[in-house]
C-alpha positions as CSV (number, residue, x, y, z in Angstrom):
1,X,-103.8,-90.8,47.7
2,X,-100.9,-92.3,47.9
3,X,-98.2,-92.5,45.1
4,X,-98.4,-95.7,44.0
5,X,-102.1,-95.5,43.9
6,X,-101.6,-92.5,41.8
7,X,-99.5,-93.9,39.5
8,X,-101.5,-97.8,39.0
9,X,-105.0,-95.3,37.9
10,X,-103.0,-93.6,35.8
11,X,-101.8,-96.9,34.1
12,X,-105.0,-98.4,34.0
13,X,-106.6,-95.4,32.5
14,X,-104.1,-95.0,29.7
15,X,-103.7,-98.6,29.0
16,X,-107.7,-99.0,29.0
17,X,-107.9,-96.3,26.1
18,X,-104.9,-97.5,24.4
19,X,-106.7,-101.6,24.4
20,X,-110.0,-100.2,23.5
21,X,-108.5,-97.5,21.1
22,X,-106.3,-100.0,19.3
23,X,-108.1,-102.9,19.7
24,X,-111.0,-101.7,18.5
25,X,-109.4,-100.3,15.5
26,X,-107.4,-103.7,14.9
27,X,-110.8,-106.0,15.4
28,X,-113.1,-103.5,12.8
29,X,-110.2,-102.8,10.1
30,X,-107.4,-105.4,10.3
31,X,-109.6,-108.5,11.3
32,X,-113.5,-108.2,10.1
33,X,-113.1,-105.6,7.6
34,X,-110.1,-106.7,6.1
35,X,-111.7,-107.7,3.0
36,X,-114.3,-105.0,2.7
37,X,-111.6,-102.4,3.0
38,X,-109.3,-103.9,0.9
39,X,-109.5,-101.2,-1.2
40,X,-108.5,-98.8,1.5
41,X,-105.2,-101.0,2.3
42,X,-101.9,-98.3,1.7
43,X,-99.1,-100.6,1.0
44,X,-99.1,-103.1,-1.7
45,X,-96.7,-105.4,-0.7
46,X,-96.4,-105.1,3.1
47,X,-94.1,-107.3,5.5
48,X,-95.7,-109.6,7.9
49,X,-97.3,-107.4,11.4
50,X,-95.3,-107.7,14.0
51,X,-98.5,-107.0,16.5
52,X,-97.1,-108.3,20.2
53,X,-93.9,-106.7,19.8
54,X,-96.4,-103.4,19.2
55,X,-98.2,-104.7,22.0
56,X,-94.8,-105.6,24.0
57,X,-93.3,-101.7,23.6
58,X,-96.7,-99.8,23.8
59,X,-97.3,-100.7,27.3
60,X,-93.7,-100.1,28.3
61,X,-94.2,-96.5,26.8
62,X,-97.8,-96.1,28.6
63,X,-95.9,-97.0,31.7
64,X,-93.6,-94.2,31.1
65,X,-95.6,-91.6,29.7
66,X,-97.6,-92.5,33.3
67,X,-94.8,-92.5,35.5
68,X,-94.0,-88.9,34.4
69,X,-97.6,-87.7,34.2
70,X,-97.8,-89.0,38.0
71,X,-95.1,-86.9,38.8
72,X,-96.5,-83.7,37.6
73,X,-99.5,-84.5,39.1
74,X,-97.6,-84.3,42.6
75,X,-96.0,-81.1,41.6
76,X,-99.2,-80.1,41.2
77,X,-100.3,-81.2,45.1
78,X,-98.0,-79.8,46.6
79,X,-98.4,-76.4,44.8
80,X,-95.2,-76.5,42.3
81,X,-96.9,-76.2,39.5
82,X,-100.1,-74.6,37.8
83,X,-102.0,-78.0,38.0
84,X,-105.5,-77.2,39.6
85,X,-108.1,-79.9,41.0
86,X,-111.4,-77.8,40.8
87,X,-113.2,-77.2,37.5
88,X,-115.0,-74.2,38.8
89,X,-111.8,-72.3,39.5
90,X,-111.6,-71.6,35.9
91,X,-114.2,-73.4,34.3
92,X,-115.4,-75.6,31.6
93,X,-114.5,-73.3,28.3
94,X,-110.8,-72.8,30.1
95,X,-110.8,-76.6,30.2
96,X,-111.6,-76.9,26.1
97,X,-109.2,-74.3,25.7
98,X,-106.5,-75.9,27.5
99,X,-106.9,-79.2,26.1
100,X,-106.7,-77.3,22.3
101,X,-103.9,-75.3,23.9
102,X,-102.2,-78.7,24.2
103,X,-102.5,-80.2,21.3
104,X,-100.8,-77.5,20.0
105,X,-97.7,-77.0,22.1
106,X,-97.6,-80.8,21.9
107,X,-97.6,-80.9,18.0
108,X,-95.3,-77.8,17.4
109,X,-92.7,-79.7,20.0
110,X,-93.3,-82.6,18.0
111,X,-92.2,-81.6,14.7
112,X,-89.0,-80.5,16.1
113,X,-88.3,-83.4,18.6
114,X,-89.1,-86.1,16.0
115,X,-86.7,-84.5,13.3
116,X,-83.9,-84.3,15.7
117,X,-84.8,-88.0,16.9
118,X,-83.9,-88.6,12.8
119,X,-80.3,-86.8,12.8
120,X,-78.1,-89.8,12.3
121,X,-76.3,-90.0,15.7
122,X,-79.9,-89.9,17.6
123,X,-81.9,-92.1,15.7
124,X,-80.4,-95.8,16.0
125,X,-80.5,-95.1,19.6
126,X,-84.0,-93.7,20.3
127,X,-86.3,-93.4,17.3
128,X,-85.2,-96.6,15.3
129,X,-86.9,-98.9,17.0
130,X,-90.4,-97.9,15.9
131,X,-89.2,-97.5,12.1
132,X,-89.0,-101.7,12.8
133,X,-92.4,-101.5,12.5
134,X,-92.1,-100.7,8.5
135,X,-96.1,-102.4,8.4
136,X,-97.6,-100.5,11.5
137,X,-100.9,-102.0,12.9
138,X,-103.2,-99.9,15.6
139,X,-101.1,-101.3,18.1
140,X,-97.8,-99.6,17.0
141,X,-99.3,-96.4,18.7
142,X,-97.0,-96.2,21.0
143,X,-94.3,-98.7,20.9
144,X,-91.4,-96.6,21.0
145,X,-87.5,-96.9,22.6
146,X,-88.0,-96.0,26.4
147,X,-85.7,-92.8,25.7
148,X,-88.3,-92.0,23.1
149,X,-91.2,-92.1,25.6
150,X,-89.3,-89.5,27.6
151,X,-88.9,-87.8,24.6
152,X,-92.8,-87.8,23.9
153,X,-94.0,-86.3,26.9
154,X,-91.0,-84.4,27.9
155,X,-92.9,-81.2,26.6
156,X,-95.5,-81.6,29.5
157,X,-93.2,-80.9,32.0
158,X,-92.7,-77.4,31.7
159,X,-96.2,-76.7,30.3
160,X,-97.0,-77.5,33.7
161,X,-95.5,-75.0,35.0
162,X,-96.9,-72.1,32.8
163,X,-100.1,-73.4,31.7
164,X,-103.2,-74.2,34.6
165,X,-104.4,-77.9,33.5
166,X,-106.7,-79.6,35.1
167,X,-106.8,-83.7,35.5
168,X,-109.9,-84.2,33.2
169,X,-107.9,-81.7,30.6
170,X,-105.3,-84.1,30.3
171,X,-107.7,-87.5,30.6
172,X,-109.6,-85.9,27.8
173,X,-106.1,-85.1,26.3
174,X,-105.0,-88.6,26.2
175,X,-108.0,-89.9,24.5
176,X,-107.5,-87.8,21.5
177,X,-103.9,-88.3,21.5
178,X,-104.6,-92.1,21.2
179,X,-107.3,-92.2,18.5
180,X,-104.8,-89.8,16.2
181,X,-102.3,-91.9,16.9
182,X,-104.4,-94.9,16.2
183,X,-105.7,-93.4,13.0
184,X,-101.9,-92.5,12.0
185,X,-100.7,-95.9,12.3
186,X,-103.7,-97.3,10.7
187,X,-102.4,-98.4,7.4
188,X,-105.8,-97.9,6.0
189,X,-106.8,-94.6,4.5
190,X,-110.3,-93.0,5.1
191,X,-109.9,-89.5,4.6
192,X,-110.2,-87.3,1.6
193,X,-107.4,-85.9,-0.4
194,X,-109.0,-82.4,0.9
195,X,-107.7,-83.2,4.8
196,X,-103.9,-84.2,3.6
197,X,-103.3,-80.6,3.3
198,X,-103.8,-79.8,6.8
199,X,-103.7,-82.9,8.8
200,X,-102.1,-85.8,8.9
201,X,-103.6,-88.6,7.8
202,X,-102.9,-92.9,7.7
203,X,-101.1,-92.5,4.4
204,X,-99.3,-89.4,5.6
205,X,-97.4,-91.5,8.4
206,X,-97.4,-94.7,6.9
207,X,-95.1,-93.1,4.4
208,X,-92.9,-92.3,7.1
209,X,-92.4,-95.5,8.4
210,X,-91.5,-97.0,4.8
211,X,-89.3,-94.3,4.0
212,X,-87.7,-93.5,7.2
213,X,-87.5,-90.0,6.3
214,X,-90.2,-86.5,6.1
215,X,-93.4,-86.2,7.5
216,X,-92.4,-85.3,10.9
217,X,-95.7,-84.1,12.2
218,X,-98.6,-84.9,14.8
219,X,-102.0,-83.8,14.1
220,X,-101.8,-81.1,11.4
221,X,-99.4,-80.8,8.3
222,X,-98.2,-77.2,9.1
223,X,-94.4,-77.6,10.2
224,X,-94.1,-80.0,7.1
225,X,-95.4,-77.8,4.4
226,X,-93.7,-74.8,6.0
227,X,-90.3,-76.9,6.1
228,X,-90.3,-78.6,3.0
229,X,-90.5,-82.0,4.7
230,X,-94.0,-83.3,3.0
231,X,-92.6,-86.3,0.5
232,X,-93.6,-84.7,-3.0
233,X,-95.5,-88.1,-3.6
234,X,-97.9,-87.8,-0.8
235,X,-100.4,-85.8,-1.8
236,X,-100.4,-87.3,-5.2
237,X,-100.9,-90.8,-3.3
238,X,-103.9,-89.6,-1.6
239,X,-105.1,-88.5,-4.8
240,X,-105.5,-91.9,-6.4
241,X,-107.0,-93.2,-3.8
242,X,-109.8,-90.9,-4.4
243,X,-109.6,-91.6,-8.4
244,X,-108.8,-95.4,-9.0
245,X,-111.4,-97.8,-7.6
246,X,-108.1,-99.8,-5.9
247,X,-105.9,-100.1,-2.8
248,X,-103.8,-97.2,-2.6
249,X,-100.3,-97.6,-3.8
250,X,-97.4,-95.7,-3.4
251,X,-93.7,-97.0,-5.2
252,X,-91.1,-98.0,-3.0
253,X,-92.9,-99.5,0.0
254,X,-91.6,-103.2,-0.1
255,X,-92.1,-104.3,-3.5
């Protein structure tokens, strides 16, 4: 298989879940449900989407986050790393296991690389970009500074190296990673105030990206709580939306 091969079904695959992932989300919620989940909408007053510019610097990222995945993938061929190619070698339960193992690593690393992406002399230069997108869609999943997509799955790298993972691991991997990421940048809320204590949630980011600041995490709200870094408003706002038969509102998002 040659590299460029490689590298084009890697694309295709992670551009496939992010259209489907995304667009799916965008079609149900933004566009046919818009009105029936109306009362699910987080911000009152939000600025106008700015959906191909999402569109525009997701698939830049995807190409990225690709281009680096090939390459461990070839560390892996020619024996570098711990990558393996047959399931039976360790077997299905290892594969779970590893995929969890992931997620993880991945949202441990993420906590700390997204805080220091918000130190003042980092962030107009890798992490700004995506605050532009104050009124995320599904389509903001990914559309991040090309030094940020580095940033996002530099942590893979040397899991590589100490970790077996096998292709499927990190196929399976990347679908989960898309539909939290999908969920996050939502900007409708689903979940119950019970789920904002240990995972993140629309609201959860959405906050973030009005505010700029806090809520640093991936998938579970751990490294927040234990840091200090949850907004005090947050789970408050996720309250009402469980006690007031309207859209959720939180004060200070573009009023």
């Amino acid at each position: 298989m040659s590299t460029l091969f490689l590298f084009a079904a890697i694309s295709l695959f992670f551009l496939a879940v992010y259209a489907l992932c995304a667009g799916g989300a965008y079609l149900l919620v933004w566009s046919v449900g818009r009105e029936r989940y109306a009362a699910q909408r987080i911000q009152k007053y939000p600025r106008p989407a700015q959906v191909g510019r999402e569109i525009a610097w997701s698939v830049l990222s995807i190409l990225i986050l690709s281009s680096l995945l090939t390459i461990t993938w070839l560390t892996a061929q020619a024996g570098w790393s711990l990558g393996y190619f047959e399931v039976d070698q360790y077997g299905w339960t290892y594969l779970a296991v590893s995929v969890a193992v992931m997620a993880v690593v991945h949202d441990t690393y993420y906590y700390w690389a997204h805080r220091l992406m918000h130190h003042p002399k980092v962030f107009r230069h890798v992490h700004k970009l995506h605050h532009t997108f104050t009124n995320p869609t599904p389509f903001a999943s990914y559309a991040f500074h090309p030094l940020e997509a580095v940033v996002e799955v530099a942590w893979y790298a040397p899991l590589a190296f100490v970790l077996p993972v096998h292709p499927v691991a990190v196929a399976a991997y990347i679908v989960i990673l898309t539909v939290l990421n999908v969920i996050s940048h939502l900007g409708y809320e689903f979940y119950s105030p019970g789920v904002a204590r240990w995972f993140i949630t629309s609201t959860h980011h959405n906050l973030h990206h009005a505010r700029s600041k806090g809520h640093f995490m991936l998938y579970f709200n751990l490294w927040d709580r234990w840091m200090g870094t949850n907004m005090p408003e947050y789970e408050a706002a996720m309250q009402r939306k469980e006690d007031e038969p309207v859209a959720l509102r939180y004060h200070g998002a573009h009023e």
